[in-house]
C-alpha positions as CSV (number, residue, x, y, z in Angstrom):
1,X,147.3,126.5,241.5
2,X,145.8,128.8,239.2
3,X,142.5,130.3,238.8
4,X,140.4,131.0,235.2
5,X,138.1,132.7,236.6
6,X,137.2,136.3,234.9
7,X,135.4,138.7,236.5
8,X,133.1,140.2,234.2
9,X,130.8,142.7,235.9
10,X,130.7,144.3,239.1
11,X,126.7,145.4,240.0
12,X,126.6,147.0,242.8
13,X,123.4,146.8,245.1
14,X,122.5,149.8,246.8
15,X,119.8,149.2,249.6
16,X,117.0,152.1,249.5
17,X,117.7,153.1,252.8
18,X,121.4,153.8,252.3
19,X,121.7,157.6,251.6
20,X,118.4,158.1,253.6
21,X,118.3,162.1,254.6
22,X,116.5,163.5,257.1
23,X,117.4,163.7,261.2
24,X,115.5,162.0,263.9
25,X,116.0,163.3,267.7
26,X,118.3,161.5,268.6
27,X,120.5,162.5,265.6
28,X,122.7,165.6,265.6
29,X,122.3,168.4,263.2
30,X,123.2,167.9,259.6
31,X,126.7,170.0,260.0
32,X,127.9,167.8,263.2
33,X,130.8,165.4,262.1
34,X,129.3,162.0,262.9
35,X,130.3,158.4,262.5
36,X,129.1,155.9,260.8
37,X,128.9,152.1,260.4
38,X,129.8,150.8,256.8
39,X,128.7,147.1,255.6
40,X,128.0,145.3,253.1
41,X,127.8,141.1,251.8
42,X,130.4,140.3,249.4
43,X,128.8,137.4,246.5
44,X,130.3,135.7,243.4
45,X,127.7,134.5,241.2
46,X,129.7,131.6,239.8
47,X,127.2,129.9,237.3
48,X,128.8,130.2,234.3
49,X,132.3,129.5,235.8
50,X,131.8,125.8,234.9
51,X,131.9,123.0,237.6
52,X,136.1,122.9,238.2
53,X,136.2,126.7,239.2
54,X,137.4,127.7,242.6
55,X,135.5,130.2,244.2
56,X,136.9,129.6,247.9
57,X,138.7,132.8,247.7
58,X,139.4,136.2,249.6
59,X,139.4,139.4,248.4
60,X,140.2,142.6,249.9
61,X,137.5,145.7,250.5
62,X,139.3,148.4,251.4
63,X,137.7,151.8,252.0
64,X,139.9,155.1,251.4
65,X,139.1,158.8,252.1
66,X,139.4,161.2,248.4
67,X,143.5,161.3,249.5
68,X,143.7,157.7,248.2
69,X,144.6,157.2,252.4
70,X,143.5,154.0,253.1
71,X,140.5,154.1,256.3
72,X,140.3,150.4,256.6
73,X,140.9,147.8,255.2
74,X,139.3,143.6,255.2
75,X,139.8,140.3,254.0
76,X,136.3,138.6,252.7
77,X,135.4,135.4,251.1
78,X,132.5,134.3,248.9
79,X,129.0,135.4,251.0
80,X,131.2,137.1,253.6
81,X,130.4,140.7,254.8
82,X,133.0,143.6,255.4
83,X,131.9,146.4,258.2
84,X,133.7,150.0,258.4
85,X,132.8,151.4,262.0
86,X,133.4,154.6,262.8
87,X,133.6,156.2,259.5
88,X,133.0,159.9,259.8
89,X,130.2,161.8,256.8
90,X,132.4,162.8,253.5
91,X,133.7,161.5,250.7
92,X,135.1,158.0,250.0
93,X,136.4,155.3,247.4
94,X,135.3,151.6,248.1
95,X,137.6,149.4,245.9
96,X,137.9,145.6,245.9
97,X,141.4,143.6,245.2
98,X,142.1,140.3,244.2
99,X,145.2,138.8,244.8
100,X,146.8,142.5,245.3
101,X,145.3,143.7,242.2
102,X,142.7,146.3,242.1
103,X,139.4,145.2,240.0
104,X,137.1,147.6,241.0
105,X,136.0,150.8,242.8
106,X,133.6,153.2,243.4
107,X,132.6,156.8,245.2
108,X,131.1,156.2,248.5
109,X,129.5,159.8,249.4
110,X,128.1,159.8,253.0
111,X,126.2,162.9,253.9
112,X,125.6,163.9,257.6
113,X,122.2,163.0,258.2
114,X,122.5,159.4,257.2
115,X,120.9,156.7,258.5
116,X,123.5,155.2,260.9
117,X,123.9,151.6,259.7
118,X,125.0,152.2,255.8
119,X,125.1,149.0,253.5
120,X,126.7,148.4,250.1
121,X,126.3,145.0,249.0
122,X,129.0,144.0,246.5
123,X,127.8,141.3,243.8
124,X,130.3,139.9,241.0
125,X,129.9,137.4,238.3
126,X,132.8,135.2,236.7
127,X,133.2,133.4,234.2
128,X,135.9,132.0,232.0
129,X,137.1,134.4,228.8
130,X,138.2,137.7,227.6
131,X,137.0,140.9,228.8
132,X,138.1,141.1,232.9
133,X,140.5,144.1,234.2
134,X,141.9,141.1,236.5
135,X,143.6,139.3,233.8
136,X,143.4,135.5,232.7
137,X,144.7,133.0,235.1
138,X,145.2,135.0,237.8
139,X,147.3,133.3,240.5
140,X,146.8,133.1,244.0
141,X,149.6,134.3,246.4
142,X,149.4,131.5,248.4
143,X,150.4,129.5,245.5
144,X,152.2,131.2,242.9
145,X,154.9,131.4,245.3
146,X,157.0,128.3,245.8
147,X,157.9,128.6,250.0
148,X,159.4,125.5,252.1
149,X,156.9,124.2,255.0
150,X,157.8,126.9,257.6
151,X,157.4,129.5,255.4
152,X,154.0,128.4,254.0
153,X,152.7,128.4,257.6
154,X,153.9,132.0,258.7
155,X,152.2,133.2,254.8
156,X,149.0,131.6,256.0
157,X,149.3,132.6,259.5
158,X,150.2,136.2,258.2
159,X,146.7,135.8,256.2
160,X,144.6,135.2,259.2
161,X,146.1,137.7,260.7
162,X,145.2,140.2,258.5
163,X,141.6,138.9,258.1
164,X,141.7,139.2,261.9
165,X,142.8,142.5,262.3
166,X,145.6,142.4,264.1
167,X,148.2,144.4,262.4
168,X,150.8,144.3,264.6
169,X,151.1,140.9,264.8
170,X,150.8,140.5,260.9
171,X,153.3,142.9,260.9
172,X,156.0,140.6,263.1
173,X,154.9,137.8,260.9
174,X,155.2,138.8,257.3
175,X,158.7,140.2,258.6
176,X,159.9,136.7,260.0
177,X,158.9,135.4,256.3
178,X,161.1,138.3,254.4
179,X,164.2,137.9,256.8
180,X,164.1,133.9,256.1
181,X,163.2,134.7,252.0
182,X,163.8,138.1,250.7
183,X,162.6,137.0,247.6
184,X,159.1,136.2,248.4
185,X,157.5,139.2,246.5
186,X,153.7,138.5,247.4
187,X,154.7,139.0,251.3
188,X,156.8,142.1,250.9
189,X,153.8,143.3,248.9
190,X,151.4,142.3,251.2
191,X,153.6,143.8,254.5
192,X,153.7,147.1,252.5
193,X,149.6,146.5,252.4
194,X,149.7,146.2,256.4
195,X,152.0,149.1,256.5
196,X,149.8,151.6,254.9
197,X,146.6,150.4,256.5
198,X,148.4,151.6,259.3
199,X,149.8,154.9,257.6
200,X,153.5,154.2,257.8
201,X,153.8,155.5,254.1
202,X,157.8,155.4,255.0
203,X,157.3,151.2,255.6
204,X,155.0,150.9,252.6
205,X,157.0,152.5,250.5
206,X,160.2,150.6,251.4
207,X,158.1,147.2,251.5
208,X,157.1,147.9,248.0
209,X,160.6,148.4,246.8
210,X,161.6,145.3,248.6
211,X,159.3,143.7,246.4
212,X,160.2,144.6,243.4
213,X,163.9,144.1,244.0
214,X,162.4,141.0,243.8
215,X,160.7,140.7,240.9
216,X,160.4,144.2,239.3
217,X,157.7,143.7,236.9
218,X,155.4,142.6,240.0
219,X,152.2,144.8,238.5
220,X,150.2,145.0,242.0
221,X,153.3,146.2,243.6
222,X,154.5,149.0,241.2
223,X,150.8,150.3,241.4
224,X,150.8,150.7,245.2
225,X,154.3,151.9,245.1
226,X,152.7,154.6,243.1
227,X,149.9,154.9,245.1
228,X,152.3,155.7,248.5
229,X,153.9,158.5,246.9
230,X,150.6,159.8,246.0
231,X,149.7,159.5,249.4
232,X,152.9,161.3,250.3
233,X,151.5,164.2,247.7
234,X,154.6,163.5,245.8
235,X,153.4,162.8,242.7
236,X,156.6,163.5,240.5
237,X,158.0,160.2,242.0
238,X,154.7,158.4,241.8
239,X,155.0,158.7,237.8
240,X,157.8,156.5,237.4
241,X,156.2,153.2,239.1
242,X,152.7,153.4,237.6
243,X,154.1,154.0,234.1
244,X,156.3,150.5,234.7
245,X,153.0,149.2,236.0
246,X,151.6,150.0,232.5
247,X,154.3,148.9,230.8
248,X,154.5,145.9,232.2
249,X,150.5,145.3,231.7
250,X,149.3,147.8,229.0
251,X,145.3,146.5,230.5
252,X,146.0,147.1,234.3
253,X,143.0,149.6,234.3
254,X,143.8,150.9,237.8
255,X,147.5,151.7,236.8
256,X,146.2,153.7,234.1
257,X,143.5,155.6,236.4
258,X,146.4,156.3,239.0
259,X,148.6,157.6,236.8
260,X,145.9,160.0,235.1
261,X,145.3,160.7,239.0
262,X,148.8,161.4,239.5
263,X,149.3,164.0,236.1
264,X,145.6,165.7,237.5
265,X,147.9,166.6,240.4
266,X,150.4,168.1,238.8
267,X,148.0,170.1,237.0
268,X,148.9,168.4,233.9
269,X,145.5,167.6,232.3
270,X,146.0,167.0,228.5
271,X,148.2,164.0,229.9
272,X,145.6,162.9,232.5
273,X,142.5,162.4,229.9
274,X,144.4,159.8,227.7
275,X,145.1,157.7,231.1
276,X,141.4,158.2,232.3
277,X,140.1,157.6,229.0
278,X,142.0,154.2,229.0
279,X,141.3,153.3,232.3
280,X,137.5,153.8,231.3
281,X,138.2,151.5,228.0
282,X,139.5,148.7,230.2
283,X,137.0,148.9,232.7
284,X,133.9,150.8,232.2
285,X,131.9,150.1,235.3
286,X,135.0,149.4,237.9
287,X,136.5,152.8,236.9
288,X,133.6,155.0,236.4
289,X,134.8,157.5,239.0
290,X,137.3,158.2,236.2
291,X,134.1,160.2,234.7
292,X,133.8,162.3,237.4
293,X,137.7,163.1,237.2
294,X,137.0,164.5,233.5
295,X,134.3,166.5,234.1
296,X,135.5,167.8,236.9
297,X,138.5,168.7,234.5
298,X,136.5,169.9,231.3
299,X,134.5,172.3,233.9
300,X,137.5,173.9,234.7
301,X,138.4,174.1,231.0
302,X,135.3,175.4,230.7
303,X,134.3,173.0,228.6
304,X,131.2,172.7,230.6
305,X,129.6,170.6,227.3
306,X,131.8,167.8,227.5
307,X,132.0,167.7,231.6
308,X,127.9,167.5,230.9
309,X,128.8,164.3,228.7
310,X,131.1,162.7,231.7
311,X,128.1,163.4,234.2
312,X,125.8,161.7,231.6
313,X,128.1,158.5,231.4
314,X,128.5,158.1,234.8
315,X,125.4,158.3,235.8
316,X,124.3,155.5,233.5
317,X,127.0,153.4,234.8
318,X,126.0,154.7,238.5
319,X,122.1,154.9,238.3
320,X,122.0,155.2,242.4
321,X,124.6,157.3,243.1
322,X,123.6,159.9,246.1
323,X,124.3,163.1,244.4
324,X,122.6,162.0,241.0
325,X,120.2,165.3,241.5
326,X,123.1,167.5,241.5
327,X,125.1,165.9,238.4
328,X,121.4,165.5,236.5
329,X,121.2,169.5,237.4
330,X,124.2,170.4,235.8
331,X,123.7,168.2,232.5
332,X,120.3,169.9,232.1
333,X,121.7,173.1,232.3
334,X,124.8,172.4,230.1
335,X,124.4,169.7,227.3
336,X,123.7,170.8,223.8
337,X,120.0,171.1,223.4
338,X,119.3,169.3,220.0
């Protein structure tokens, strides 16, 4: 079956509390590594979806540290809520994926002397039409596939499974499926999802391939292929499968943001800015951290004018973000006066 549904905004709800500094007596120090509990409701505002859309679905929050290495990783549905535990201060991406597909992100900063509890409510609204990074009639996985009986069951159990947690099991599942259909593409991709969750990069990346042996235009797939080998630092070889990602879907905004990633890496920055440019063109809001990538990148230049410009964007697109004082500080000091 497939769905129409567009996502068309991501607003993302910051409660005042979130980034609250200060240290109570109870708290260590603000240079003690301490851990935290992430959480957040997940809501799709469906009104002007029309009365036939679906919106009994599950997406994926996944939280990764700046080395695009995945910290955790959870299957919610419409007015569910996702919780991190554990999640030591620094620097993080929270991105969402639907149907294996990346449709948004954004830069989680969590300084030291948080409050403990830290909550990011996640709101989206869809409706039917152009303009969504996630693509018109996106299909579900547990559909788009044809599978006999037995092999619909172990999908579905594979899915609770992974909503559950237990990885291991998931693991032995979605393995049962692939031995008894090698062609089923949406499980090798999701058993190369459970793989790096767990930080075997080695059965990610293999997973991946799998996958697309299977069907090698399978965009989700060549992007997390990519996205392995960046986590293996070998960004040479991660090249290769996000440019076929782009290929095979010029408006897949997070191959685009990956690959500009990927070229930052290799200290190849006149490539990188058309790829983060794009990825900003498709998605405004869900790739925003892109700014941040190019002013970090004209600073080095020392084009300190423009980075000013990418701090300015950002921040209009990411009114709350924790460090706005520091980025407002440097586009005071550095933009063009007129």
């Amino acid at each position: 079956m497939k769905r129409s549904l567009l996502i068309i905004g991501l607003i993302l709800t910051i409660q005042s509390a979130v980034f609250a500094q200060g240290t109570s007596a109870s708290q260590p120090g603000a240079g003690s590594r301490r851990g935290f509990t992430l959480f957040g409701d997940l809501k799709v505002d469906a009104s002007q979806a029309g009365t036939d859309q679906n919106t009994n679905i599950t997406f994926d929050v996944i939280l990764y540290n700046r080395g695009n290495e995945v910290f955790g990783r959870q299957r919610v549905g419409n007015g569910g809520r996702y919780q991190f535990n554990n999640v030591f201060n620094g620097d993080y991406y929270l991105a969402i994926e639907l149907d294996s597909q990346e449709i948004a992100r954004m830069p989680i900063l969590i300084p030291a002397n948080a409050v403990e509890h830290i909550r990011q409510d996640l709101e989206f609204r869809w409706k039917p039409g152009a303009g969504s990074n996630a693509g018109a009639g996106v299909v579900s996985a547990a559909n788009a596939y044809h599978r006999t009986t037995q092999n619909r069951a172990l999908y579905e159990r594979a899915t609770h499974e992974i909503e559950g947690k237990n990885f291991t099991q998931a693991i032995a599942t979605l393995r049962s499926l692939v031995e008894a259909d090698a062609k089923d593409y949406f499980a090798w991709s999701d058993l190369g999802m459970v793989y790096f969750i767990q930080k075997d990069l080695e059965g990610a990346e293999k997973s991946y391939t799998s996958a697309l042996t299977a069907k090698p235009d399978h965009v989700a797939a060549l992007v997390n292929l990519g996205r392995v080998r960046m986590a293996q630092k070998n960004y040479e070889r991660a090249i290769e499968p996000l440019e076929a990602a782009i290929k095979a879907d010029p408006q897949s905004a997070p191959a685009n943001y990956f690959l500009g990633e990927a070229y930052l890496a290799l200290k190849k920055g006149s490539k990188a800015v058309g790829y983060l440019n794009e990825a900003l063109r498709l998605d405004p809001a869900g790739m925003a951290e892109a700014h941040l990538r190019l002013a970090s990148l004209y600073n080095l230049a020392g084009y300190k004018d423009r980075a000013a410009a990418e701090y300015e964007q950002f921040l209009q697109k990411k009114p709350d973000y924790p460090e706005r004082k520091k980025l407002q500080d440097y586009i005071d000091a550095n933009k063009p006066k007129p």
